[in-house]
TIBA-982205 format. One record per atom (N, C-alpha, C): z, y, x; residue in one letter. Coordinates in steps of 0.02 Angstrom, whole numbers, plus 50000, padded with zeros to 5 digits. Atoms other than C-alpha are relative to their C-alpha. Layout:
ZYXa ...
***
This chain:
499984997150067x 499184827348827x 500355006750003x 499674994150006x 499564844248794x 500584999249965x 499144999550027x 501504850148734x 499525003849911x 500534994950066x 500894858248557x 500525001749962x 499504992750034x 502754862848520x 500085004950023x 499864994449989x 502864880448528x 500544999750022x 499104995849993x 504474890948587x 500185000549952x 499754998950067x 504694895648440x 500434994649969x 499755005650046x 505044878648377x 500594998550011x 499545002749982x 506424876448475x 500745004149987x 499534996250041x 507534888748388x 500144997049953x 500185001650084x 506904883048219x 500484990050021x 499755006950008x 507524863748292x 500605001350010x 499374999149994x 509224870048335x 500375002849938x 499944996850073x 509274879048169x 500264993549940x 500235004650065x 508894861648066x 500444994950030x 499545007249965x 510324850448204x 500514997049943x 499505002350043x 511654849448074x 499454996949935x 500265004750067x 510424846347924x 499604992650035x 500035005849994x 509844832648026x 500404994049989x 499475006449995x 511434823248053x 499935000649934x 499795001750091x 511854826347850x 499514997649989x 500485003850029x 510194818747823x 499925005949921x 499974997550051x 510234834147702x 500184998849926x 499775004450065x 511534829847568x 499765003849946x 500484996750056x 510884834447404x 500565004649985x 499544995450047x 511844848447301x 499914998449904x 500095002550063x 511924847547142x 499405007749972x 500764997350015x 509984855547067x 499894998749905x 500045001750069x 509434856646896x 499154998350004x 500815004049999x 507564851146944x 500014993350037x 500265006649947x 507134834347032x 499475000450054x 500344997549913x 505784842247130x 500005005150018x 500094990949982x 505644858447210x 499334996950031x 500725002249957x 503794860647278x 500065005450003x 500234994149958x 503484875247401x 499105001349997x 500994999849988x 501404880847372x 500185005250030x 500614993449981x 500414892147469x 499405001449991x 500694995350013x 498944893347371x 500255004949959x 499644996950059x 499494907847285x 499505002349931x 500565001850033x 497744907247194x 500144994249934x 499845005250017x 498454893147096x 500774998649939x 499204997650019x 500264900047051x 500074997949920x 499955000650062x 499974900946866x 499894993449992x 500225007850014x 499104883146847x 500594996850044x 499165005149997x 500684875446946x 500414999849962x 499534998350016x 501724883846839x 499894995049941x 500005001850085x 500984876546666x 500024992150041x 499805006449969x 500814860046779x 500684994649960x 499365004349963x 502384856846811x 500525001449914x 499944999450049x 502894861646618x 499634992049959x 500265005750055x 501614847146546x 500044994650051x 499535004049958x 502484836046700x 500644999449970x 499335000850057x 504124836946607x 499894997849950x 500145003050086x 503364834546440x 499724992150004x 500255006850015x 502554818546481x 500674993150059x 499525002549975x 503944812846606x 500774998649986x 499364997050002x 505414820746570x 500445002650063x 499864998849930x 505604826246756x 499845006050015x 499964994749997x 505924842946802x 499755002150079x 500204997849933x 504834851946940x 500125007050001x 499794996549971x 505324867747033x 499365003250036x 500744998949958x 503684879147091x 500325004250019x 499874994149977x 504084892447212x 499145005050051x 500565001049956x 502414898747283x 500075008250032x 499834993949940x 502254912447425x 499264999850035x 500684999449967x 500614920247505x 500074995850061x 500075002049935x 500014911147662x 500115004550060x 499674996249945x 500354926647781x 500655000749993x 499164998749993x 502274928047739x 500194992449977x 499695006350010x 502324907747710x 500354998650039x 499365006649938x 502974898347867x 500405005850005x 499534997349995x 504304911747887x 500345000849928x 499835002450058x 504824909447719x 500344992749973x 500005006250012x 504674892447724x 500684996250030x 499355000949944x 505854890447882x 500604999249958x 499364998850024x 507104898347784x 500344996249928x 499935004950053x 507014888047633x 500174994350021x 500025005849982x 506874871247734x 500825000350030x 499405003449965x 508624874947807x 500535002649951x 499484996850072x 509444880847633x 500314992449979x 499675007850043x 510494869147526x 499514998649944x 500515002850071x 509074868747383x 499395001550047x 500285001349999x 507804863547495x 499234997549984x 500445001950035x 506044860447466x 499914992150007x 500175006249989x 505664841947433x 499324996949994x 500544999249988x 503874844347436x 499705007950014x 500244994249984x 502824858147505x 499254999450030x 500955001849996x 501104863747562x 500035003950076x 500164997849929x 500474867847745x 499194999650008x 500525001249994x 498934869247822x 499924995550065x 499805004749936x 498454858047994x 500085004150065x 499884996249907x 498884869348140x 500625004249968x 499394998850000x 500504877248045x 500584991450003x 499605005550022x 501044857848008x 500224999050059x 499765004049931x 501284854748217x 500825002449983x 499464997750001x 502894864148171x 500614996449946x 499805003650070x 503464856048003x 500024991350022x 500055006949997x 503064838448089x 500744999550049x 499485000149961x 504124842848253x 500574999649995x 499294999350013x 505504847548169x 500344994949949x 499655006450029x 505694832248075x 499775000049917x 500024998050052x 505144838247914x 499384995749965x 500495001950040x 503574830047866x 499884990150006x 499945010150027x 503584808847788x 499274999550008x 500835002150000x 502014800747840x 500104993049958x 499945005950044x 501224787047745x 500374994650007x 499475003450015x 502184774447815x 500715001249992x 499374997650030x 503784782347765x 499904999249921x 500074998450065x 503164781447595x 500104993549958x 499975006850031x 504094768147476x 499555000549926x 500575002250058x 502804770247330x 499624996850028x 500755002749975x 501434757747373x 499455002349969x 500724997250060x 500204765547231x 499835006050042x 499944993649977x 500594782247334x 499794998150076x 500075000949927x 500504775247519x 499194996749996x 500755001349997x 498824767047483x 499585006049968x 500414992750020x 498204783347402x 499945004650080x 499874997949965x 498744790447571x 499454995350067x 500555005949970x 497874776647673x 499215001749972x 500794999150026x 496364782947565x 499645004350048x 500184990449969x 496134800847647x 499404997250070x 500555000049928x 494324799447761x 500435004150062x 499794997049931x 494734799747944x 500025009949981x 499954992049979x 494084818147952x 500185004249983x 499844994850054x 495174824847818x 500634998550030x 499235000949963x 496904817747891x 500285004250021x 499304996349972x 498454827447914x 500284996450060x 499565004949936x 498774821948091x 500345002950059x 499684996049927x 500084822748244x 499764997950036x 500095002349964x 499644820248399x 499324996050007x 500685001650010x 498024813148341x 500134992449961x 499685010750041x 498854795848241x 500345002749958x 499784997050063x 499564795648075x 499585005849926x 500134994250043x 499344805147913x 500555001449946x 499404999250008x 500564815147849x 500025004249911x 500084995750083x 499874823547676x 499374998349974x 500715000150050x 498734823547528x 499815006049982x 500024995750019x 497654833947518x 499845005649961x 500184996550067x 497394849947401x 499354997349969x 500575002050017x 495594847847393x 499565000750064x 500454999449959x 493924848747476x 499765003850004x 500464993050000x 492784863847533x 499564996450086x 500645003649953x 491084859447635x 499625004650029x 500724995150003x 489624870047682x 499414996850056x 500575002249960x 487834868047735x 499535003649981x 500534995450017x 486244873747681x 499714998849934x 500175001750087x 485984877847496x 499625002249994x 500654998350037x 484524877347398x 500064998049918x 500235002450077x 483884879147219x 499654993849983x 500515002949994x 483304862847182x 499264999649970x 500494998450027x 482064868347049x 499295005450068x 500364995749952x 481364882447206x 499694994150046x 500375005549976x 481074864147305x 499574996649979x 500415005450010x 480174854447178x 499205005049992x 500634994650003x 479064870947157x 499604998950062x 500334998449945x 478724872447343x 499654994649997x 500255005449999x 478344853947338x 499664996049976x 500445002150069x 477314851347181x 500354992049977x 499615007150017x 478744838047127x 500175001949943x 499364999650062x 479874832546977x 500514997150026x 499235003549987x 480984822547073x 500065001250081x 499934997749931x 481824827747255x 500344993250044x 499355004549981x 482774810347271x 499634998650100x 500485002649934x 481334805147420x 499995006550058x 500164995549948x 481204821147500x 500835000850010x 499195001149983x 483224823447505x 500094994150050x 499745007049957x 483494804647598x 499675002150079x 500495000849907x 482004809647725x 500195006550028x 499544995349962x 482874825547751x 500445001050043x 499245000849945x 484424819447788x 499874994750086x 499985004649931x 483784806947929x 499295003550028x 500434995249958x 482374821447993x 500335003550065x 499894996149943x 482654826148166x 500095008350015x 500114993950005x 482714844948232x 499345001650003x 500714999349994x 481024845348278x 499504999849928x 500224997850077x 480444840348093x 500285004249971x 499794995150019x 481654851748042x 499385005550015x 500344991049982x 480724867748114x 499154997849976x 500745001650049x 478884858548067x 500015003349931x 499964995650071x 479574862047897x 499965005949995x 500004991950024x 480174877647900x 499535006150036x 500674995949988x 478614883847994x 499455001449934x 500415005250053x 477544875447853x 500195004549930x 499414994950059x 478994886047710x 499615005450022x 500024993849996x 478644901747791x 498985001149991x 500644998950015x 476584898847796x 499765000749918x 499984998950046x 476844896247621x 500275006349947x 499744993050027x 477874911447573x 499485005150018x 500504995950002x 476524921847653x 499654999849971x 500724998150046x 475124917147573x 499684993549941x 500105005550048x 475394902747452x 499574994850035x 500665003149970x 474174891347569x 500234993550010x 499455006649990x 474744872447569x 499844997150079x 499765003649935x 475584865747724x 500074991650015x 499845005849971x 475824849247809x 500524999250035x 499335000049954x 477534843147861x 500294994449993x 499665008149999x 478314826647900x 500915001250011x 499275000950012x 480134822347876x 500114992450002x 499675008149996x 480984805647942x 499164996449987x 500615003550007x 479184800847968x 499545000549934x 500324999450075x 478504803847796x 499695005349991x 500314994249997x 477164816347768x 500115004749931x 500124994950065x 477314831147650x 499815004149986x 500704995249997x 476374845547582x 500485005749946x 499954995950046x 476834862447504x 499525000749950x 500605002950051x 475854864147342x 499575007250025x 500644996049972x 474284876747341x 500305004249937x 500024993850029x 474804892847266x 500725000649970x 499365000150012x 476514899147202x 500064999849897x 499674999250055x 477594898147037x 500145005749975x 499594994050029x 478654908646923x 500495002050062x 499424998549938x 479974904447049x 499865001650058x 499914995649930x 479364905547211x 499585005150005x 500504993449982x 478164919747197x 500355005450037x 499594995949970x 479784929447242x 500165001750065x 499755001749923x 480014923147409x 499655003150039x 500364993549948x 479954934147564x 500364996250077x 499575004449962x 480924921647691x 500164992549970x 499765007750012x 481444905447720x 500744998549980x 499134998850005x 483354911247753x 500335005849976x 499484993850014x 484584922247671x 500415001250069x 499585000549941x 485474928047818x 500705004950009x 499514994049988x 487164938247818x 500095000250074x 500214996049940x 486654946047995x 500685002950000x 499574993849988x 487974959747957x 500944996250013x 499155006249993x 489604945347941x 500084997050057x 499895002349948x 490194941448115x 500354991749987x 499725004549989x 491094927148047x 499464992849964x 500175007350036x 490024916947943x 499374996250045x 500285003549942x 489144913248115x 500574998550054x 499584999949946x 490704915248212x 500354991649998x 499605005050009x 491584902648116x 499524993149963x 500375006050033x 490434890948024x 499484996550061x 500715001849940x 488884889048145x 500254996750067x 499525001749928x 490304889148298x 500194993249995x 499795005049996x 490764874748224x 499554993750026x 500355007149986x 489224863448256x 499904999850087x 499865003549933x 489264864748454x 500914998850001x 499325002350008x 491254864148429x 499854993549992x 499755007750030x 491184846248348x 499704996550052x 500275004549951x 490094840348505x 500444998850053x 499444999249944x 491534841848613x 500824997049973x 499265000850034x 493164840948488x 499834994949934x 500015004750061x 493224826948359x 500465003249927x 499904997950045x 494424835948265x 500515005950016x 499754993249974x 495754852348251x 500324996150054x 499185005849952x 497144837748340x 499615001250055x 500125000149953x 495984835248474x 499915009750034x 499834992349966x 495844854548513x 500525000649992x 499444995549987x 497554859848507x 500264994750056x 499645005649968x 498004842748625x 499454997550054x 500585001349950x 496434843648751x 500385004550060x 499914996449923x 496694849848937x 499365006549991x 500654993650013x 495614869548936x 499534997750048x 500785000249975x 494354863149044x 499674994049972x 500615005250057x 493734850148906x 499615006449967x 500544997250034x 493024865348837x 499375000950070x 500594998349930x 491764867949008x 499404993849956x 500605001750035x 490614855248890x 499835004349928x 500434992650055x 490234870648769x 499595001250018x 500554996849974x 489184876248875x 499254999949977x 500535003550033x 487674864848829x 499745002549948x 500155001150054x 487944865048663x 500035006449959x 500094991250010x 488254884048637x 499395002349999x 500624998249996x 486654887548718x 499634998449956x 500555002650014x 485684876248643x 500065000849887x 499844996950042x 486614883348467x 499575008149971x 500384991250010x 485984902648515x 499524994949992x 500565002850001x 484374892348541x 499595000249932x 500025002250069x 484304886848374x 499785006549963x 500204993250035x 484684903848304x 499455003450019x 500484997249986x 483414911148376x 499414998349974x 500555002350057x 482244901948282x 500104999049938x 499784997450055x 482964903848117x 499975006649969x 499914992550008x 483274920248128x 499305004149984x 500564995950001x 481444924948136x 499614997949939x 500375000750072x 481094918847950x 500635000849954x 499414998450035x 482454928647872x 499665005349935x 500084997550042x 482424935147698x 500295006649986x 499494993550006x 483134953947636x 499825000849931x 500144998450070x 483114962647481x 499395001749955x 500494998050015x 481644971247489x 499434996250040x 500925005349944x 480274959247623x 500604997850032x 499885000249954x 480444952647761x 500575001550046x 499464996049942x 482164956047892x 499684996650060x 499865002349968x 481664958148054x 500574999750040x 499765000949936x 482674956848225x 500335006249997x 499984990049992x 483464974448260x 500545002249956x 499374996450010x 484784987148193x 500074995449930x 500115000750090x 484184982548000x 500494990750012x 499785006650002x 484844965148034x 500644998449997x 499225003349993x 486544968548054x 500395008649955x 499544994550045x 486614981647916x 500144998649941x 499555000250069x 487874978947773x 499464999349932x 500415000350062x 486704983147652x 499334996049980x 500335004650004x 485334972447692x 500164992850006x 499765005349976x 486164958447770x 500744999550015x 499235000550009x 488024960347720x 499984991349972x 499745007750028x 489014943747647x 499505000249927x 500384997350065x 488524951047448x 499314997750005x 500844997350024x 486794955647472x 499644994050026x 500315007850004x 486394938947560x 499804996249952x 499965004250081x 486984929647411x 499535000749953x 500664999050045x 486074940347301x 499334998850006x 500465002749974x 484584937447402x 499664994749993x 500265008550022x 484544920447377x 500114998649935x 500114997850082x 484974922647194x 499684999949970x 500514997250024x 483664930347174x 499334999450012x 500485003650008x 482504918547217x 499415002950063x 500334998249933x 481954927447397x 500014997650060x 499965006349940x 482484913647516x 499974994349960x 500035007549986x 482344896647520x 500764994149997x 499325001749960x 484064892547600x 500475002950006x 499314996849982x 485824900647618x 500294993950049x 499495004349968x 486854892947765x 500725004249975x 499284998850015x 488454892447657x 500484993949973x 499815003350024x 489834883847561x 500234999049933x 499965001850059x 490304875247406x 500225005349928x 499654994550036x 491394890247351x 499585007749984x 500534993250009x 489774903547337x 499594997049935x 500155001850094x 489434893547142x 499985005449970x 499784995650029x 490234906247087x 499655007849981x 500404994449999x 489464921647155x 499444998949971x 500795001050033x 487664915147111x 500165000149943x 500014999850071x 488274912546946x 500025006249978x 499884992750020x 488584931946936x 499305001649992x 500734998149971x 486684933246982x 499524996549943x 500255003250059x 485964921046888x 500344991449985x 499965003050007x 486654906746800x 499914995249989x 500445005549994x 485174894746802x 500044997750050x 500154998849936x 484984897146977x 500784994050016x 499255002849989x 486964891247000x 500034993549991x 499825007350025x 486744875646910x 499634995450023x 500635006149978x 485214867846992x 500075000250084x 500085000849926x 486034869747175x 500064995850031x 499885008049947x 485984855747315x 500165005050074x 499594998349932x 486764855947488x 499624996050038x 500295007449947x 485734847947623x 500425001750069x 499575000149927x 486534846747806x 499535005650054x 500504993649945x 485914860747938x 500074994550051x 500275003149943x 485004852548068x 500155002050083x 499874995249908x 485544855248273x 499604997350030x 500285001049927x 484754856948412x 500314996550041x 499845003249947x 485484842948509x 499964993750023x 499945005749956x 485704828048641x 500214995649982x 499415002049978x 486494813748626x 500365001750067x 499625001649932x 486874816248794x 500475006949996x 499464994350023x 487824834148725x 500454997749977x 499425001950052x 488984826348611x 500434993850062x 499275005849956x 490634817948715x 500424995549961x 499515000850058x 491534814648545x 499664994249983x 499895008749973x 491784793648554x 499725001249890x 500325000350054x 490654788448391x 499515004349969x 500394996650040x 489674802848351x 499345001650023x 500745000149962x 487744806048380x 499745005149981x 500284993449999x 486444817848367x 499644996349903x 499985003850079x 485934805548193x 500445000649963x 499645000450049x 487484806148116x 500275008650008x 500184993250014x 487564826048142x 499495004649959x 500494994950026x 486094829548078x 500004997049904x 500175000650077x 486204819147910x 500885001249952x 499334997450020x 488284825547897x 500105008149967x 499854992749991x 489054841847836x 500755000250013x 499104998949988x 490934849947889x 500255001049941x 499394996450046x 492194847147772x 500594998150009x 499225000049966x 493924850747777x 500425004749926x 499604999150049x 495524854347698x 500515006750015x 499814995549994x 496184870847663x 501014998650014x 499235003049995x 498174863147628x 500094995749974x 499775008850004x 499024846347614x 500725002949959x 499375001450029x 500384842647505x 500434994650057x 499725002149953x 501804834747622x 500715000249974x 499334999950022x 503524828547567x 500505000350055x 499574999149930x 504944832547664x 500534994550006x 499675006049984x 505574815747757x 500625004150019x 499244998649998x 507334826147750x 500355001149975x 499604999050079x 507724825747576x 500504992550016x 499575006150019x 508844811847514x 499484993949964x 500465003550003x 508044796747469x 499634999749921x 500004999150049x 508264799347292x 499255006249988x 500344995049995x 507384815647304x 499354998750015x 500865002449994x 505844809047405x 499814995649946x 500365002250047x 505614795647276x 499925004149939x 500444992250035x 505414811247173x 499485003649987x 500604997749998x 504274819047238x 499424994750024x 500815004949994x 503194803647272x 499685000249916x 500495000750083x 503004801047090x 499825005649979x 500394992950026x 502684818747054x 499195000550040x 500484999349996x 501404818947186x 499504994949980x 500345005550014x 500624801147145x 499665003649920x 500164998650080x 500504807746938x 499495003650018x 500354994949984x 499724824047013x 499084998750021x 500715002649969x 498234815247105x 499584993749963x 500275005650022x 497894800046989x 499975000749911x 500085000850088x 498314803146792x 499415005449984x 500424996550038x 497204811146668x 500125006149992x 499784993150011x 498314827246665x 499975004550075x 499974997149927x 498524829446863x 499315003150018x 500535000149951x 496684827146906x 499565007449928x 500274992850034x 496094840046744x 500205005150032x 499774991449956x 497334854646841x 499544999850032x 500275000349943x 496384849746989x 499515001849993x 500874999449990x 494544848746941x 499985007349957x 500444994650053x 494434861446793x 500675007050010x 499464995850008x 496274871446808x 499945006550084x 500014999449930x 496244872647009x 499395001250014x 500955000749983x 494294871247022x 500084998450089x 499765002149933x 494794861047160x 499294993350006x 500365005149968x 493584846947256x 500724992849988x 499495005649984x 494754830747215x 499764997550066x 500185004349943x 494994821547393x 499834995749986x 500175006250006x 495014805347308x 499535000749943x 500535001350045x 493464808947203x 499444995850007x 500385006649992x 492134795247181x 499315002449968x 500714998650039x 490324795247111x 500315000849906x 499824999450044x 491104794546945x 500195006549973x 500234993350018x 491574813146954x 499625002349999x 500514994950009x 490714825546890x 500365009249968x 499564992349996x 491244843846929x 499635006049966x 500444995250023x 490474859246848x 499555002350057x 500214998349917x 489884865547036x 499544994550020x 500375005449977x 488454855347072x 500144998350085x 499745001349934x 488984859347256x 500584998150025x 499655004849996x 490564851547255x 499864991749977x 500275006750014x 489914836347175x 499414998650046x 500404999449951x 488674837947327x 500734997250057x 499555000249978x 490154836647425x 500414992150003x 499705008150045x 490904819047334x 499434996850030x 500555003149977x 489054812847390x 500065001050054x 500064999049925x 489254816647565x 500644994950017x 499265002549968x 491384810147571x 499754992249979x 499695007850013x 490864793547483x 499374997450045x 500595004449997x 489344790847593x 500194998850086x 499764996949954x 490544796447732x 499725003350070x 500574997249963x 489194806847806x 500585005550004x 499704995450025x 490554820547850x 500415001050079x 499614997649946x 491034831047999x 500575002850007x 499344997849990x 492674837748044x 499925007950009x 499874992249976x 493134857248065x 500555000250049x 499634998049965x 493714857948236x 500385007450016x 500094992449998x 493364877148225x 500585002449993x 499284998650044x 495094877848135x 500445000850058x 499505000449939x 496014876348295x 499575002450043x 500034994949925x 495094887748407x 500175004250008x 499714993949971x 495884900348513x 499815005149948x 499824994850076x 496384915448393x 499355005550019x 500754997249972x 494494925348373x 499564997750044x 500685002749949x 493514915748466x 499465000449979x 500485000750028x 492384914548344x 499625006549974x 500354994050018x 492284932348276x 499985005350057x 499954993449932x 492694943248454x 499724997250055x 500325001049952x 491664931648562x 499304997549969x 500385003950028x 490404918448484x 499775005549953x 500054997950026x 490174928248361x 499685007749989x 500224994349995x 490164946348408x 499254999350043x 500735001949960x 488834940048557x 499365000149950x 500665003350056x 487694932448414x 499735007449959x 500114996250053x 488004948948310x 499545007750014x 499834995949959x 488054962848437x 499254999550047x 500485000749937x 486634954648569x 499304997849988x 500505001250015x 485534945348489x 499545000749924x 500464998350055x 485154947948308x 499865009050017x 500364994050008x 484814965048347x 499535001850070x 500635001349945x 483444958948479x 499464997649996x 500425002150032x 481964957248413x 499544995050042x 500405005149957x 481104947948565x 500394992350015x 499925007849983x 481374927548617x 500735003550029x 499384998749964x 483094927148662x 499884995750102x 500235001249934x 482964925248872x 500894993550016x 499655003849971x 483854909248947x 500565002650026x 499624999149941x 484814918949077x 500405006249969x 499454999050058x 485704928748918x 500454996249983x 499645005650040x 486134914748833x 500674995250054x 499565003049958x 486854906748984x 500775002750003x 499764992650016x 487964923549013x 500574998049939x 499534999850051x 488624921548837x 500464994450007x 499995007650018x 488704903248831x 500974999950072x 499744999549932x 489874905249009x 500645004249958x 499534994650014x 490894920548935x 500474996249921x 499815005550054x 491174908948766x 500534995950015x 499485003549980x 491934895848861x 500575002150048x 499594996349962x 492894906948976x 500635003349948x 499754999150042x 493554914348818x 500504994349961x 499685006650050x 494014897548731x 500544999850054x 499775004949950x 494854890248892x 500985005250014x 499524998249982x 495894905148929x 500635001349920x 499745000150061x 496574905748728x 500374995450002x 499655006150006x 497044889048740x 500725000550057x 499384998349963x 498354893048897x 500235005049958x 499424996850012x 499154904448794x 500304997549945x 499835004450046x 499644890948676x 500754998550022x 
***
């Protein structure tokens, strides 16, 4: 097992020796909780929070919130003050530090039982964990991504009223039906002409001639070409998860577990390479070439708008791009669905104990931006404090309104019973309760891997190559990728 305390830490533990022994005696406080955030997105809605938390309690909370680049050094210095935080927020690759040093109560530390079985709730692949066991927070919310579509632009292509049948045979369609389809999409965007395409065995047919809606269409995919990351980091992630189960297992793997990238990298470019060549733009068609990786055609924005605007098919994105479409058009926004992007792969690619090339293809990644986490170094008084503050927070009628409508947060513990304004978070709730749902190892890879290798390669080599991408490229990258990862990780 890898060491995964820093140097650093070992200042910060000599720092916190005496508040160990005191078991941090309390001082005398005029709140009962202090809570440390770092969404600072959020600041105001804590503030009125923790105001209609008093009014219905009579229990006084303490918000101090601080951006995420000047947090953990902030934080440090708070955690070894006499007014302490007795709850706070982290994300999972600053928490190895916050756990080490003694600071963070896992569920079984937790004497609420209403609160420790809420904690016991959290899906494997959302867990705040050390060492790869345990969970040590609840968390903020959820954020997903995959491949969004209008569903009204589907039932068009498909001469339907209802998508429930073609959605199920989606999700359990191979890669191979995958690309049938979207051959089948793109014969149809040319020239309205109906196609033949099977899914999970089931045959289907584009209809014969276009709509209001799709008459627009000039592609299958919106593509932000010009964004190194939203291939660096999103896309990176689906050969990532064939190798790493989750961030724990990357930051706590030996560097030559990454030497199985290789495969799944390749066979990633692979992928792109056939995607890429039914890409949508503003005005036709994008092909291959400079135009592909220019801002203005194929920036983050003009993607969006793209698909907005009713000229793709598909965006590979996430839950949190509601928003933008809604700037575009607000019909469009409300009728979106999330289906799972399909890979190119093996079982015999994937190493990661339970997972297949089936339960990849009918999953999407989601993960948690920050965990709430009480600090097992308050007084005991204090933690039962902040348990009931956070228990109220995640379960009453006042907590879970901040959350869904205040926060416009994904509840973790949401059920079919919610219903969010964001049809793509409530896309999201359908995926966690069906626990179709991959992990974001991506989160813990070596610092740029994704946008100064993976990434730039993809951005730099091949979208602006208009011919078949050649094997003995891809290899090349695929090689330089993991050479990249392997040596990041030694400088851990």
């Amino acid at each position: 097992m890898r060491n995964t305390i820093k140097g650093t830490f070992i200042a910060f533990l000599a720092g916190t020796s005496i508040l160990m022994m005191t078991g941090c005696s309390k001082a005398e406080k005029d709140y009962d909780v202090y809570f440390f955030n770092q969404k600072s997105e959020i600041a105001e809605s804590l503030n009125d929070l923790a105001d209609k938390y008093e009014e219905e309690t009579g229990k006084k909370v303490k918000v101090f919130t601080v951006g995420t680049t000047e947090g953990s050094e902030t934080m440090r210095s708070e955690l070894k003050s006499k007014e302490y935080p007795t709850l706070f927020s982290s994300n999972a690759i600053a928490f190895e530090e916050w756990k080490s040093a003694g600071y963070a109560a896992g569920a079984a530390d937790i004497s609420n039982e209403e609160l420790k079985t809420l904690y016991e709730s959290v899906p494997d692949a959302l867990k705040l964990q050390f060492e790869g066991e345990g969970n040590y927070g609840i968390p903020y919310n959820m954020e997903g991504y995959g491949l969004i579509a209008d569903q009204q632009m589907l039932k068009d292509i498909l001469d339907t009223e209802e998508l429930e049948a073609f959605t199920e045979d989606y999700k359990a369609a191979d890669y191979e039906e995958f690309q049938s389809m979207i051959t089948a999409l793109d014969t149809f965007i040319k020239d309205g002409s109906s196609e033949e395409f099977k899914l999970n065995g089931n045959t289907y047919r584009t209809a014969e001639g276009k709509t209001e809606i799709t008459e627009n269409l000039n592609g299958v995919f919106a593509v932000a070409g010009a964004e190194k990351w939203t291939y660096g980091n999103h896309f990176g992630n689906y050969p990532i998860s064939t190798v790493y189960s989750n961030v724990y297992d990357v930051r706590e793997s030996e560097p030559d577990k990454a030497d199985g990238l290789k495969t799944p990298i390749i066979k990633s470019l692979q992928e792109l390479d056939f995607l890429t060549n039914y890409a949508a733009g503003p005005e036709g068609p994008v092909q291959r070439g400079p135009q592909f990786i220019n801002s203005t055609v194929t920036g983050y924005d003009q993607a969006v708008q793209t698909f907005a605007e009713g000229k793709a098919v598909f965006i590979k994105n996430g839950n949190w791009i509601y928003a933008n479409v809604a700037k575009v058009d607000e019909a469009v926004a409300d009728r979106l669905t999330m289906l799972p992007m399909k890979v190119n792969f093996s079982d015999e690619d994937i190493s990661v104990e339970g997972l297949d090339v089936e339960k990849m293809n009918r999953s999407i990644p989601e993960f948690v931006s920050q965990y709430y986490i009480i600090n097992a170094k308050a007084t005991e008084e204090e933690k039962k404090a902040a348990e009931d503050f956070l228990l109220w927070l995640n379960t009453s009628s006042t907590g879970q309104d901040y959350i869904v409508n205040k926060f416009a947060f994904v509840p973790f513990n949401a059920d079919q019973g919610t219903t969010l304004e964001n049809p793509l978070s409530n896309a999201l709730i359908t995926y966690k309760v069906a626990d179709d749902l991959l992990a974001n190892p991506f989160d813990a890879a070596p610092s740029s891997w994704g946008t100064e290798c993976y990434g730039k390669y993809i951005m730099e080599e091949l979208f602006i190559n208009p011919d078949q991408w050649q094997e003995e490229d891809l290899e090349r990258i695929a090689d330089e990728c993991v050479d990249y990862w392997k040596s990041g990780m030694e400088e851990w």
